[in-house]
Each structure stands twice: as C-alpha cells, then as structure tokens.
C-alpha positions as CSV (number, residue, x, y, z in Angstrom):
1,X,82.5,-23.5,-217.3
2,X,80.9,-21.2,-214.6
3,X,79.6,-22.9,-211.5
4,X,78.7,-22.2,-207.7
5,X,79.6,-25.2,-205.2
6,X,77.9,-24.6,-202.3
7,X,80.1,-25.8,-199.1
8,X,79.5,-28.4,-197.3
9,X,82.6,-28.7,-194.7
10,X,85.7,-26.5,-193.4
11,X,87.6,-26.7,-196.2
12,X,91.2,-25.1,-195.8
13,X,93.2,-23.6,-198.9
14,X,96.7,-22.2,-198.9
15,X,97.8,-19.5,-200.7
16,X,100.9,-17.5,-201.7
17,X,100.3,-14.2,-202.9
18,X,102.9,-11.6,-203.9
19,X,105.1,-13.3,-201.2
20,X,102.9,-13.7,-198.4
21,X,101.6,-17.1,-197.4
22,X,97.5,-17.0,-196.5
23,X,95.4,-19.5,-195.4
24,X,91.7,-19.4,-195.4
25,X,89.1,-21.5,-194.1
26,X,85.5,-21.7,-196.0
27,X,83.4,-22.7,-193.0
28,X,79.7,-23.0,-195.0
29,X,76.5,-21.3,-193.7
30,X,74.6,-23.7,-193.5
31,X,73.4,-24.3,-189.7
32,X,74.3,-27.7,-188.9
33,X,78.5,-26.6,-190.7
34,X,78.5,-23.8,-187.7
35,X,79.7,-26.5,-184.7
36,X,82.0,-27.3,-186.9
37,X,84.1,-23.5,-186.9
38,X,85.1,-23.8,-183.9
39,X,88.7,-25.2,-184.4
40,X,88.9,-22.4,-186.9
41,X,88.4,-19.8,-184.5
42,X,92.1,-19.4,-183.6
43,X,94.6,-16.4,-183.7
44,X,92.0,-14.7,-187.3
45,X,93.6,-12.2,-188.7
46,X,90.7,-11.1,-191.0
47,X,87.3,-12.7,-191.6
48,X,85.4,-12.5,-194.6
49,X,81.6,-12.9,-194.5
50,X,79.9,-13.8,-197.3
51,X,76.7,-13.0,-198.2
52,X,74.3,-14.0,-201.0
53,X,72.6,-10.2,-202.3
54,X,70.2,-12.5,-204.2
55,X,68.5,-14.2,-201.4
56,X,66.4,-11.7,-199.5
57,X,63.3,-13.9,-200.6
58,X,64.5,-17.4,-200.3
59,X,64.3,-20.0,-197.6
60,X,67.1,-22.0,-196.0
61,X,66.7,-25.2,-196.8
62,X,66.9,-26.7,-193.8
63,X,64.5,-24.5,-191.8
64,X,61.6,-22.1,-192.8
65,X,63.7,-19.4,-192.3
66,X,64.5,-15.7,-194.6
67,X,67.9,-17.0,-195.6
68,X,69.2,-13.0,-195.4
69,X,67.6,-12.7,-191.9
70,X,69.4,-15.8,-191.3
71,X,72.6,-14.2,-193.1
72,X,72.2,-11.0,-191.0
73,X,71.8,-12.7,-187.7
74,X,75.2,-14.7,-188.6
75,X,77.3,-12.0,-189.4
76,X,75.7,-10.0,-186.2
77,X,77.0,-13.1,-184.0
78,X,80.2,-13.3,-185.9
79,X,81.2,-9.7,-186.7
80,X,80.8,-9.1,-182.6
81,X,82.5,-12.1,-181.3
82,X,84.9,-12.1,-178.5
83,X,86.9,-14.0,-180.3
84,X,87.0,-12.0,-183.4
85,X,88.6,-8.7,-181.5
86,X,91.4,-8.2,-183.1
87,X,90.2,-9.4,-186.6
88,X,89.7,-7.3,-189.4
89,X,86.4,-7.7,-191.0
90,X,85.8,-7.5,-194.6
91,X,81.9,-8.4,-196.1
92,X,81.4,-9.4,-199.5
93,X,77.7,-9.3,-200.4
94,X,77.9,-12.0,-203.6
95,X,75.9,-12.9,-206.2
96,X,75.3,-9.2,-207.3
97,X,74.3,-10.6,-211.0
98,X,71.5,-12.8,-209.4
99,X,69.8,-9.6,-207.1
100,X,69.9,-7.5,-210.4
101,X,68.1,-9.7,-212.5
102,X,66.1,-11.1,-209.6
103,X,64.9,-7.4,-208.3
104,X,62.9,-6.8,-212.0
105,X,60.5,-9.5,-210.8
106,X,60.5,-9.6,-206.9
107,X,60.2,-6.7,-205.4
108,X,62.1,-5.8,-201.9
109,X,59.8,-4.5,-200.0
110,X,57.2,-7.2,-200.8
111,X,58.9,-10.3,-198.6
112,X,57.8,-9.8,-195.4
113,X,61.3,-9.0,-193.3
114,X,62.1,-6.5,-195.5
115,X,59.0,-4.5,-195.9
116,X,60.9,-1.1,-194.6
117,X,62.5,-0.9,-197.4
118,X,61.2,2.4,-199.0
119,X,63.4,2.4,-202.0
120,X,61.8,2.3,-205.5
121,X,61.6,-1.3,-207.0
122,X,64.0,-2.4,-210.0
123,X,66.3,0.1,-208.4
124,X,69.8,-2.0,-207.7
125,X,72.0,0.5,-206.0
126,X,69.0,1.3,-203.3
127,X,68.6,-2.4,-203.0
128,X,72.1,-2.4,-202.3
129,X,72.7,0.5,-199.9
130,X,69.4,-0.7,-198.0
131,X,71.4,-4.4,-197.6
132,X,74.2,-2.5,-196.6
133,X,72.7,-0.5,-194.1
134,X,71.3,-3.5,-192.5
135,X,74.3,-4.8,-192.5
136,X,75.8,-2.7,-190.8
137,X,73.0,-1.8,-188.6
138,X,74.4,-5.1,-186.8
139,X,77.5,-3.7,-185.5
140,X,78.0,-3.2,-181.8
141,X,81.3,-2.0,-181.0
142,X,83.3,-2.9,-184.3
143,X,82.8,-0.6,-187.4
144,X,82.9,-1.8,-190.8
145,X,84.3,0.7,-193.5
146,X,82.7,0.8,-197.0
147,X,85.9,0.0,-198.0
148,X,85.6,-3.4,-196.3
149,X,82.5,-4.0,-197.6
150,X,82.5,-5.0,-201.5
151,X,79.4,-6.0,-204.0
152,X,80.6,-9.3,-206.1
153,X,79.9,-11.5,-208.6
154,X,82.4,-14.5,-207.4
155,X,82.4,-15.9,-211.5
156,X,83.4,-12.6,-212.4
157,X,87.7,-13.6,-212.5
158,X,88.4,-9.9,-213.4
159,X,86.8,-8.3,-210.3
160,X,87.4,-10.8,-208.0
161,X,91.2,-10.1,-208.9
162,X,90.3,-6.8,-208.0
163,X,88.6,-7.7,-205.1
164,X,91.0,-9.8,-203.7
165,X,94.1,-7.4,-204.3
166,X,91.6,-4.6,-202.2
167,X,91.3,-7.0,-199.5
168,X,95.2,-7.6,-199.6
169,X,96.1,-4.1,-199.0
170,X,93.1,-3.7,-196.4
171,X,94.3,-6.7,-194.1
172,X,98.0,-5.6,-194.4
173,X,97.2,-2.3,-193.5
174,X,94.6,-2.9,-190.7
175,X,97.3,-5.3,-189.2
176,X,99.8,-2.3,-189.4
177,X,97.2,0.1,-187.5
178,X,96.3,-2.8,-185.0
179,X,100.0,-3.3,-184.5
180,X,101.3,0.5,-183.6
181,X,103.4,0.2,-186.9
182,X,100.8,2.8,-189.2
183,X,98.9,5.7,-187.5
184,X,95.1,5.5,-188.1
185,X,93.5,8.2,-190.3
C-alpha cells in the first residue's frame, strides 16, 4: 500500500539512526499550520523544505493561489530567516513521478507564473533545472548547494534510503564546518 498523508499539524517523530538520536518536526504547508511553527523554531540544526515538483499548475485549496508560487515564497521566508542562521538547509523537490507524467499533458510554460520558462515541453530535466533555478533564485545571503538540493519520489523506499543517508552525512558535516571542527572546501 502506497499513500501520501497530507499534514495537518506539527507532528514530532524521533529517530535513531546509526547511533545518533534525531528529531524532526513535519510542520504542514498549508497557511493556516504556519502560526503553528513557531514553537518549533528552536536551536534547528537543519531544515528540510519540501516541495511538491508536480504542482506548478494547481491551486491551494484554501486560497486562489499557484501552490509553487506559494511553495517558493515559503521557502524564500524560511530559507532567509533570522532564526534559521545557523541551520543547514536541505530542499527536497517531491513528487518527481507526478511532474513527469504530469509535464506530457501540461505544459510549463503555459500557467501563467511560469511563462519564462523557455525550456522545450515534455522535457523533465529542463523542468527540473528551471524549478531549481527558481529555487534558488530566492536566496539572499544563504547558498544552497546542489548537493542539498535532491529530486524525490517520497514512496520510492529505495531512494529515500538513499536520500536520507545523503542528508545524514550533509548535516554532520555542515555541523563540523559550522563548528571549526572540518575546514570548508
């Protein structure tokens, strides 16, 4: 069984992973989750934005809003938060499966927002690299390596275990940098 729960409150989970203890908070998207975050906001070592590749023609349901506008303008507040300085950043654009079956019927550059997008149609890695680029286009003063930024399928167990594993090493080294321990390259 393969499903996709969308969240609804801050839900906490606890992990230990090759001895070290983790604890993430899923805080939502949706607007009216957001007030809610704000107990979460505490000593973060690392913040993973999630955002859906497939919905760069959809709505938010609760407002007649692009819901990747509305992704991009959320990661823009978050990613250059005061109180995310000393965070390591890591963006997973999800739902990779969707966008590539979605792009062979609705083109990019057709919805409105995205209508700079010169890329041919049906094409999946320019879609990507143009979602990336605005992505990161959003930055201020942090910077967001490609190797912080992964392309997911979250029902896909085998590259999620890949994923995570990545975004092990990229915390625990990033920590290291941030804390004199490892030289930056």
């Amino acid at each position: 069984l393969i499903a996709r729960v969308r969240t609804t409150q801050v839900i906490v989970e606890k992990y230990r992973i090759k001895g070290m203890r983790y604890e993430m908070y899923d805080v939502g998207g949706q607007r009216s989750d957001r007030r809610k975050w704000i107990a979460c906001f505490d000593d973060v070592t690392a913040v993973i934005f999630v955002a859906a590749l497939s919905e760069y023609d959809q709505t938010l349901a609760e407002a007649d809003a692009n819901r990747m506008v509305e992704a991009l303008d959320l990661f823009s507040s978050v990613v250059n938060a005061q109180s995310f300085t000393n965070s390591s950043f890591l963006l997973f654009l999800n739902k990779k499966d969707v966008f590539a079956e979605k792009i062979m019927y609705s083109d990019i550059a057709a919805v409105e927002h995205f209508s700079d997008y010169s890329g041919p149609t049906k094409d999946f890695d320019k879609g990507v690299s143009y979602f990336i680029k605005k992505f990161k286009a959003r930055l201020i003063n942090n910077e967001l390596n490609d190797t912080f930024i992964h392309v997911t399928c979250a029902t896909d167990t085998q590259q999620m275990n890949f994923v995570l594993d990545s975004t092990t090493s990229i915390i625990r080294s990033d920590n290291l940098k941030r804390s004199g321990f490892l030289m930056a390259d």
